[in-house]
Structure formats: structure tokens, C-alpha cells
C-alpha atoms as a printed R data frame, in Angstrom:
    type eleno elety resid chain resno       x       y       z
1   ATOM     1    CA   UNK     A     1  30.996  29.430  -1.102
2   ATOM     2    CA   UNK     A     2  28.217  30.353  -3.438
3   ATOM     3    CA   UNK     A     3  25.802  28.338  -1.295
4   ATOM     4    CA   UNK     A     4  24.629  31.907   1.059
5   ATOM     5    CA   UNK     A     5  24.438  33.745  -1.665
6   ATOM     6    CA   UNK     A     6  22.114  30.946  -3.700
7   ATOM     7    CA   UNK     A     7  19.559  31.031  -0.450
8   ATOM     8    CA   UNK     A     8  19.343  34.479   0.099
9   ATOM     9    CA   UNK     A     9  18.295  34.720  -3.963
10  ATOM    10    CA   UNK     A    10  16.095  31.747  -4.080
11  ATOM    11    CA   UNK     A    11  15.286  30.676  -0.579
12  ATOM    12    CA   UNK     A    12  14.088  27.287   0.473
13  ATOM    13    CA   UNK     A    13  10.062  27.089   0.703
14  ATOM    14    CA   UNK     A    14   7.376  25.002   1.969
15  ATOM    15    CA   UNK     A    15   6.202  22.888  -1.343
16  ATOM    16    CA   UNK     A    16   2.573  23.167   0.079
17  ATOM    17    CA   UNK     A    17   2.341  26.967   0.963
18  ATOM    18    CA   UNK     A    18   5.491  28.440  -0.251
19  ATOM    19    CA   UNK     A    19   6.568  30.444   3.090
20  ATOM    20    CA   UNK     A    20  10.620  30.107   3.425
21  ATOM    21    CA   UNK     A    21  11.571  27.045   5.716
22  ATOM    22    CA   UNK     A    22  15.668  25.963   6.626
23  ATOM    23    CA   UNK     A    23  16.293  23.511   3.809
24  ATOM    24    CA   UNK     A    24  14.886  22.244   0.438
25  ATOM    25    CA   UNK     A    25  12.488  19.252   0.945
26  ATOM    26    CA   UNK     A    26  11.079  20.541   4.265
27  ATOM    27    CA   UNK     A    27   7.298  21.484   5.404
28  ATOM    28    CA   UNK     A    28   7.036  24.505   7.296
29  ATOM    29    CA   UNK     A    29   5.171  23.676  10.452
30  ATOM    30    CA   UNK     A    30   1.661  24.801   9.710
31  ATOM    31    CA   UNK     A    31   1.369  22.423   6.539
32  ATOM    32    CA   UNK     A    32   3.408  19.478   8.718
33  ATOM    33    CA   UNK     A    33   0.759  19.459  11.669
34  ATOM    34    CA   UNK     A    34  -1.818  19.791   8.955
35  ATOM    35    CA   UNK     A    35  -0.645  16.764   6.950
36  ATOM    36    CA   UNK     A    36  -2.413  13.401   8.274
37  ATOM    37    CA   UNK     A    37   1.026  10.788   8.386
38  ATOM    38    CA   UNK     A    38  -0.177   7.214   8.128
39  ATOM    39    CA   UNK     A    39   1.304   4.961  10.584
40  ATOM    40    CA   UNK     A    40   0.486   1.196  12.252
41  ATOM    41    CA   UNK     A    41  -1.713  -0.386  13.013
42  ATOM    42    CA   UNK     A    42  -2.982  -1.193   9.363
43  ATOM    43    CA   UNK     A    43  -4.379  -4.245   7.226
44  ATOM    44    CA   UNK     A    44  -2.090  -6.852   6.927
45  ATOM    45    CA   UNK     A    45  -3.572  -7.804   3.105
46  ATOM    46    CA   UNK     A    46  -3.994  -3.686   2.097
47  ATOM    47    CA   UNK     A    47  -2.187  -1.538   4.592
48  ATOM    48    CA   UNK     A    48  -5.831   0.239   5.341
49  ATOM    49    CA   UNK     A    49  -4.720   2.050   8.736
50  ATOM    50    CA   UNK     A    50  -7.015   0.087  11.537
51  ATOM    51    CA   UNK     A    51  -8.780   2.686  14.168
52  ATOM    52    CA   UNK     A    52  -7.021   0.591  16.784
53  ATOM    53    CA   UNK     A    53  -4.633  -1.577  17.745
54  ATOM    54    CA   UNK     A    54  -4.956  -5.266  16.380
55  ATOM    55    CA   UNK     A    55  -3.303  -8.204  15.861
56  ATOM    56    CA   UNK     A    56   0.071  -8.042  13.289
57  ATOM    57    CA   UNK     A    57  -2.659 -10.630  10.972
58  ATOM    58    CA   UNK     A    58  -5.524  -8.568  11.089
59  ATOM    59    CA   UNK     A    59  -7.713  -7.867   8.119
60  ATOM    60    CA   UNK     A    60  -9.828  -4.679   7.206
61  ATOM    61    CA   UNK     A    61 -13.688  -5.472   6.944
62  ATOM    62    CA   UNK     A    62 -12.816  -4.886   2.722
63  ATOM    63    CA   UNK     A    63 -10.004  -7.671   2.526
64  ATOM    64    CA   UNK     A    64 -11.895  -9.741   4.626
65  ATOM    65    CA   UNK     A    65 -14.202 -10.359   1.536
66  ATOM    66    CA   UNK     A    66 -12.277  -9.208  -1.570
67  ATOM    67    CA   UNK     A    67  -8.358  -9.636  -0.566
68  ATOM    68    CA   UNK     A    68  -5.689  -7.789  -2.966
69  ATOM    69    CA   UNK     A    69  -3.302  -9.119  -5.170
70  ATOM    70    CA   UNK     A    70  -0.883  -7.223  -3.724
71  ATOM    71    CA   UNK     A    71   0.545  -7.466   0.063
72  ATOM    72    CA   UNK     A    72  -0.136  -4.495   1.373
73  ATOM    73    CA   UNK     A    73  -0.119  -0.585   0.592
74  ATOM    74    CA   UNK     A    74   3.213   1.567   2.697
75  ATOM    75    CA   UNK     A    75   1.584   5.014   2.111
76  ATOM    76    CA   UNK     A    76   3.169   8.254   3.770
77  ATOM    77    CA   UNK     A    77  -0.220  10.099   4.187
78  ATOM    78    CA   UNK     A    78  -3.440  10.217   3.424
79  ATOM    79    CA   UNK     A    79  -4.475  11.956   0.446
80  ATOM    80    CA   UNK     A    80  -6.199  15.313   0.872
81  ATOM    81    CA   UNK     A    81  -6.335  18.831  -0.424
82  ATOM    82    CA   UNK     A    82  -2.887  19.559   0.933
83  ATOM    83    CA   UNK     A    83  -1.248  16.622   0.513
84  ATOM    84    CA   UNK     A    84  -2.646  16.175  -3.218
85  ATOM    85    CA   UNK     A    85  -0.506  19.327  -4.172
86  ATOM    86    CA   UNK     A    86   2.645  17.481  -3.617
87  ATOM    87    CA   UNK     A    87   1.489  14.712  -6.263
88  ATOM    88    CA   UNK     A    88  -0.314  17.088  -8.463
89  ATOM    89    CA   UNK     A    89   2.931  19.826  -8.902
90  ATOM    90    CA   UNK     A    90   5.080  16.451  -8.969
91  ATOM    91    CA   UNK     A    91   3.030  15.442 -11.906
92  ATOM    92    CA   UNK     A    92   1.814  18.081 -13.963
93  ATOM    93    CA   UNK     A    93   3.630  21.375 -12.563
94  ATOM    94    CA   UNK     A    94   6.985  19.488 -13.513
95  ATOM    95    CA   UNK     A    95   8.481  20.134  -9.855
96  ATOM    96    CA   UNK     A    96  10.609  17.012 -10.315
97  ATOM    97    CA   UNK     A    97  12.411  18.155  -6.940
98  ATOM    98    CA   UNK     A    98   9.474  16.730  -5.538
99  ATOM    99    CA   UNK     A    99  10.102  13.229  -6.597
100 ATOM   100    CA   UNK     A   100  13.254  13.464  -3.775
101 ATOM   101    CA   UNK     A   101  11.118  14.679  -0.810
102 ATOM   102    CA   UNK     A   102   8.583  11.568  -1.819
103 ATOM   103    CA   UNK     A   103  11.179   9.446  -1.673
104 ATOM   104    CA   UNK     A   104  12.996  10.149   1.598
105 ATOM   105    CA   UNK     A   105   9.758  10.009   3.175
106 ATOM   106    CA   UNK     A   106   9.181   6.897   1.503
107 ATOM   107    CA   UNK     A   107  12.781   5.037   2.712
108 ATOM   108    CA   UNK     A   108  10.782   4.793   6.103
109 ATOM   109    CA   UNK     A   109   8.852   1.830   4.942
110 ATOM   110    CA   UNK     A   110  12.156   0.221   3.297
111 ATOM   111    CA   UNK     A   111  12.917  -1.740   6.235
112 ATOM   112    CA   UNK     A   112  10.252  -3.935   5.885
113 ATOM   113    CA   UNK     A   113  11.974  -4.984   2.417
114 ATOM   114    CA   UNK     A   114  13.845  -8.337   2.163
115 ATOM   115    CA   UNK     A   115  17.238  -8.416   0.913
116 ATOM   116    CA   UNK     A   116  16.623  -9.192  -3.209
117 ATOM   117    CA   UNK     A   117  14.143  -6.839  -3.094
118 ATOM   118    CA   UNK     A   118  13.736  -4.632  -6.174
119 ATOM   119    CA   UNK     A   119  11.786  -1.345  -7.190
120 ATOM   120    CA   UNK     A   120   9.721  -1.239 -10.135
121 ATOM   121    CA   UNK     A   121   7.916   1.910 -10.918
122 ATOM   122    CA   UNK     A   122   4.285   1.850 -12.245
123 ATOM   123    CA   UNK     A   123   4.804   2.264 -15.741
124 ATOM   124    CA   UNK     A   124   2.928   4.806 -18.115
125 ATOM   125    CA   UNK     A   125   2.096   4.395 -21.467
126 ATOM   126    CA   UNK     A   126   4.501   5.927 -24.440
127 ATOM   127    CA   UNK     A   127   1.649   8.067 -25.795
128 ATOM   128    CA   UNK     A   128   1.395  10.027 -22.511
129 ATOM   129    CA   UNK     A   129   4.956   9.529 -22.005
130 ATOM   130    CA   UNK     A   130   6.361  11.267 -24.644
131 ATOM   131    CA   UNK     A   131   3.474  14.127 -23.585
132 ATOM   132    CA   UNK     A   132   4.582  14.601 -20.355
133 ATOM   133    CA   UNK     A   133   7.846  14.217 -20.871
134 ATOM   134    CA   UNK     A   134   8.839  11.768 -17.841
135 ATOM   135    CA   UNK     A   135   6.954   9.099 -15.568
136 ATOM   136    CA   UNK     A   136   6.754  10.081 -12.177
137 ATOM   137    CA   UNK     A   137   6.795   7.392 -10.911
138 ATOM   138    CA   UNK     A   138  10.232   6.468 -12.341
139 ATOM   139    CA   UNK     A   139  11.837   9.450 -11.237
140 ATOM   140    CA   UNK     A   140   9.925   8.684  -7.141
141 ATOM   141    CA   UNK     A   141  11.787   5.185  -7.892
142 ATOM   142    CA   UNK     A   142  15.005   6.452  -9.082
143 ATOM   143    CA   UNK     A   143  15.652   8.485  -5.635
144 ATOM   144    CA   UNK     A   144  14.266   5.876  -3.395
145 ATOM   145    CA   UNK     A   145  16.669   3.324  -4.655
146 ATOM   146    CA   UNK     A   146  19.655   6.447  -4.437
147 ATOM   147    CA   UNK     A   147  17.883   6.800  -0.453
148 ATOM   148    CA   UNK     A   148  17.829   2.987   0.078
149 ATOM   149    CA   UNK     A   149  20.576   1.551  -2.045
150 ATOM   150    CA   UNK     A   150  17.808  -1.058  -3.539
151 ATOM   151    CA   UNK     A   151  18.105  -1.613  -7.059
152 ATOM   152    CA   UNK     A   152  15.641  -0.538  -9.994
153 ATOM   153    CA   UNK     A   153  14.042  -2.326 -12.718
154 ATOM   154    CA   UNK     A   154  12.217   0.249 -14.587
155 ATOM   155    CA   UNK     A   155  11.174  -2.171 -17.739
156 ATOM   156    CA   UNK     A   156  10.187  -4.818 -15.929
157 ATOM   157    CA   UNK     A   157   6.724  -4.254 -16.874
158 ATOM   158    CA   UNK     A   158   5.329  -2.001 -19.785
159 ATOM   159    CA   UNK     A   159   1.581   0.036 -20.315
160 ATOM   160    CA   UNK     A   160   1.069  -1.997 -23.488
161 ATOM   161    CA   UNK     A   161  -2.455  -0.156 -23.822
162 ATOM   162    CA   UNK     A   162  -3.557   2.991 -23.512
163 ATOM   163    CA   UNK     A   163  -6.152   3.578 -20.648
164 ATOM   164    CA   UNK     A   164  -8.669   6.606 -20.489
165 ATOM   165    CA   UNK     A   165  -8.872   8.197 -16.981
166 ATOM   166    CA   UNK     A   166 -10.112   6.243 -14.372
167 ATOM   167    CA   UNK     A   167 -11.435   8.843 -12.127
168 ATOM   168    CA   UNK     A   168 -15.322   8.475 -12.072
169 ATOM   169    CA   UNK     A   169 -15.704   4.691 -12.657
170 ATOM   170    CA   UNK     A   170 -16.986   2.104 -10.560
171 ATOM   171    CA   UNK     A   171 -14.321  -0.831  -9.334
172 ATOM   172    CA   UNK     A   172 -15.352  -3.217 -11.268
173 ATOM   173    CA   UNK     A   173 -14.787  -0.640 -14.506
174 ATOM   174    CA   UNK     A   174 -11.729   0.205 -13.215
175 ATOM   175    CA   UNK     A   175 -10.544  -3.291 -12.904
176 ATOM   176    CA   UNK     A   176 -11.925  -4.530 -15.877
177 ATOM   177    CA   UNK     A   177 -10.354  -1.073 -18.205
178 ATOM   178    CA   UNK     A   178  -6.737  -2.174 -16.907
179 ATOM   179    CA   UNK     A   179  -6.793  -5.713 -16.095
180 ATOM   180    CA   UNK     A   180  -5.001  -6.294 -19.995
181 ATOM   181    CA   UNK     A   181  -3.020  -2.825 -19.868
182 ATOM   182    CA   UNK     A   182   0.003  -3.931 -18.807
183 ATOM   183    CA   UNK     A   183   2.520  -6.325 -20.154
184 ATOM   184    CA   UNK     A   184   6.195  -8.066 -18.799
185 ATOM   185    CA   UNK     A   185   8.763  -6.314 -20.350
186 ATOM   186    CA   UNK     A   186  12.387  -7.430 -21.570
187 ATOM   187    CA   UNK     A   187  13.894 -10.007 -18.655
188 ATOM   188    CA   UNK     A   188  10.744  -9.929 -16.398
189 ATOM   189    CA   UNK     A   189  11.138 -13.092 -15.224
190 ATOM   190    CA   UNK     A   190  14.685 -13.309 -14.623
191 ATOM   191    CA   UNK     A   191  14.741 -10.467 -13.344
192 ATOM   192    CA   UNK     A   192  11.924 -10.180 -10.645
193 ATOM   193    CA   UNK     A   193  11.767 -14.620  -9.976
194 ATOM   194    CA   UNK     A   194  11.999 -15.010  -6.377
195 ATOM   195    CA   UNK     A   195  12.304 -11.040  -5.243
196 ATOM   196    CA   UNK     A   196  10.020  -9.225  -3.295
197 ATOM   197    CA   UNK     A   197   8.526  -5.741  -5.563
198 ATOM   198    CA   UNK     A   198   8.415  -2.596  -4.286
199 ATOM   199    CA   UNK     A   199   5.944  -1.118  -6.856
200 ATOM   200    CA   UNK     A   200   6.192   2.657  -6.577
201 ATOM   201    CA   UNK     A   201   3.689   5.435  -7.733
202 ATOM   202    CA   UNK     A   202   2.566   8.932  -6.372
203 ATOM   203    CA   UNK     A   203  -0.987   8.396  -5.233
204 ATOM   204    CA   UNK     A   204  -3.020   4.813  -4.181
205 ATOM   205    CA   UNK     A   205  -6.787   5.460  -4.889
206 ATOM   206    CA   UNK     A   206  -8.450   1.880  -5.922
207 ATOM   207    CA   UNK     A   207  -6.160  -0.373  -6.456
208 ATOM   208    CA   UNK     A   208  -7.065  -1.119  -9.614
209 ATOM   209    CA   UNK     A   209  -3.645  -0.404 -11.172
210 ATOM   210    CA   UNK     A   210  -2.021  -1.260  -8.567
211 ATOM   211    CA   UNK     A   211  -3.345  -4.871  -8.692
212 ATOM   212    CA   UNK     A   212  -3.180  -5.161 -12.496
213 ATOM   213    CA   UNK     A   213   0.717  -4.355 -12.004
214 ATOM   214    CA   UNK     A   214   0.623  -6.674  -9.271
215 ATOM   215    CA   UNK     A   215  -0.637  -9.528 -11.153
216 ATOM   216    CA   UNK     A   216   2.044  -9.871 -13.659
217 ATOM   217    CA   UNK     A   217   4.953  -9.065 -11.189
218 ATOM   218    CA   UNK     A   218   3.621 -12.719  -9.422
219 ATOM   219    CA   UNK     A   219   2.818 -13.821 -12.597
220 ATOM   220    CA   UNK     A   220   6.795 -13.575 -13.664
221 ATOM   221    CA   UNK     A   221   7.944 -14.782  -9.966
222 ATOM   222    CA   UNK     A   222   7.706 -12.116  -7.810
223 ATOM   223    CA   UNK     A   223   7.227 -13.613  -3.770
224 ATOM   224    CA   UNK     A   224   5.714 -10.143  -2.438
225 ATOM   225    CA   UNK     A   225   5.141  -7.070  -3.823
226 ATOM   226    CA   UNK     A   226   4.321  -3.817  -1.663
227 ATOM   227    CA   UNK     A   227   2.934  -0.401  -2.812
228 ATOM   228    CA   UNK     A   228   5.023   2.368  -1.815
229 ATOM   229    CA   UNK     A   229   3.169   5.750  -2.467
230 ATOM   230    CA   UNK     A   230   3.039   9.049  -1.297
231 ATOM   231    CA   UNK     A   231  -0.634   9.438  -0.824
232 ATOM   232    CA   UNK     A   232  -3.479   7.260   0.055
233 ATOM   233    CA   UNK     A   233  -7.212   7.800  -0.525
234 ATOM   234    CA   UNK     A   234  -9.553   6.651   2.082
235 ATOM   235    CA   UNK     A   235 -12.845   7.128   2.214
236 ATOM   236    CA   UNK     A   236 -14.857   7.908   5.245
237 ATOM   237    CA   UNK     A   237 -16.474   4.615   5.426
238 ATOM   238    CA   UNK     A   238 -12.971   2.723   5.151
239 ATOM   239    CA   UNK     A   239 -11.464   4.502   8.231
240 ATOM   240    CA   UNK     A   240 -14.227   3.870  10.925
């Protein structure tokens, strides 16, 4: 009954522009057109969206020289100036709503997903933890396994080091400031043995994290272990 009265006072909006749409979660139709979705055909190895259609085994020119240790990136767009607001009010504007409208357009992807699979969120470290106040990528996780009905393993591996910002470094710095940041946490590997990973964050830039999380998910058993994130850098020279 109260529900008319709650959207005339605080209306649904657009979480890119803020105009008033017809429900919470929802794009208005200007920021929805503008918004690049990322769809098949990709990498098979990284999930790099391919220019054109290619075999399901086909490999980007990148994996084709320096394959990940993960299998493959399920991205819902590609990162941008309008897209990063999503992640960037998720993250630091504390519009944990957010972490829902990730999510459902996440489940997309969950079909692809075998059935012992399990989400694990990327983890963050307890220093900035207790500074932010929450991991995003925990609460992303949380909804897409109340969207999905897959189950959660939020400890399964732990930041055991603290990491300066990444942003600015070369790959091999990156790889080489995280490779020993993480750390199997209680039950790992009975836990994760023989299930396929959906490792969850908000935004995919090098890998670097993503591989370093990767590593010790196969390391304690895991048989496959997919990104799922909302956005997706790619740079010019990785899309032609």
C-alpha cells in the first residue's frame, strides 16, 4: 500500500544519469544505447570479444602467446566513462544497491556454469576492509548466488598482503606485486576440489589479480574458474 506513495517521494532513477526510469535497477534509454554490452564471439582462453565470428576454440592474438590462468573473462560491458560510474559509486559512493543490478546482469553468463560450481568473490585485504567498510565484490557475489541459486564461498581465499594500487604499472609489475598476495583460506581445498570457480569482482583491467586468484583456486582443486565482472577494459589495440 505504501509502495505509490514511496515512488512518488523517491522515484526510481537511471544509476548513470539520474533521470526517473519505471523500476529500481533500470537504465533509462539514453545511457542503455550508450552502454557497449559484450557479447560472443570472444577468446576461448580470455573472453577478449573477437571482431568476427570464429571458431568456439579460437584464441585472441594475446593468448595465443601468453595464455591465462584462468578460462576465460564473462564481462557485461566494456569499461568506459559511463559504465565506470556503476563500479566507481558501487565502490566508493557506497551505492550497495548497485551490487544487485551487477548481478542480475551478471546471471546471464551463469549458464555456462557446471553443476558444483561455486562463487568466490575476489577478496580484499582487512586493512582496506575495515576502511571501506565492505568488499564489493562480496556483496556482487552474495546477489548473484540469491539470482542463480549457486552457492558462495567467501573465505575460500584471503588478501594475506597488502598491495599498493596497481593502476600505472607495467604487467609484469603488476603480476609480480600480487603474485604472493593472496592465500587459501579455512577449507580451500575441500571446499573448491573438483568445482568449477566463478571468481567475481566489479571491473577486469589486466588480469593480474585475476590470475593470482586464479592460481591458488587450481592450486586447491578447482577444474575451471571463470571471471564474472561487470566491466572490462580493452584497449584499442586488443579489439581490432
Amino acid at each position: 500500500m505504501l509502495r505509490p506513495l514511496v515512488d512518488f517521494a523517491l522515484p526510481p532513477r537511471c544509476p548513470i544519469c539520474g533521470v526517473t526510469v519505471d523500476a529500481d535497477h533500470r537504465f533509462c534509454l539514453s545511457c542503455w544505447r550508450q552502454l557497449d554490452f559484450l557479447a560472443k564471439p570472444w577468446c576461448v582462453a580470455c573472453g577478449l570479444p573477437l571482431p568476427f565470428d570464429h571458431s568456439d576454440n579460437s584464441l585472441c592474438g594475446i593468448c595465443l602467446t601468453d595464455r591465462p590462468i584462468h578460462d576465460g573473462v564473462r564481462a557485461v560491458v566494456r569499461y568506459d566513462d559511463r559504465s565506470s560510474l556503476i563500479a566507481m559509486r558501487l565502490k566508493y559512493g557506497s551505492r550497495l544497491g548497485l551490487a544487485r543490478l551487477i548481478a542480475e546482469h551478471m546471471q546471464k553468463f551463469a549458464s555456462e556454469c557446471s553443476d558444483n560450481a561455486v562463487i568466490v568473490p575476489v577478496p580484499l585485504h582487512r586493512s582496506r576492509l575495515w576502511h571501506r567498510g565492505f568488499n564489493q565484490s562480496v556483496l556482487i557475489g552474495r546477489e548473484l548466488a540469491r539470482c542463480t541459486g549457486i552457492e558462495m564461498d567467501y573465505s575460500a581465499i584471503i588478501r594475506s598482503q597488502i598491495t599498493p594500487p596497481l593502476r600505472g604499472m607495467t604487467s609484469k609489475q603488476r603480476w609480480k606485486t600480487v603474485n604472493r598476495a593472496f592465500a587459501w583460506g579455512p577449507g580451500a581445498q575441500t571446499n573448491i576440489a573438483g568445482k568449477s570457480v566463478l571468481l567475481v569482482d566489479d571491473v577486469y583491467t589486466s588480469g593480474s589479480t585475476s590470475n593470482a586468484c586464479a592460481r591458488m583456486l587450481k592450486k586447491a582443486g578447482a577444474v575451471k574458474v571463470l571471471v564474472f565482472c561487470w566491466a572490462r577494459v580493452i584497449r584499442d589495440f586488443e579489439s581490432i
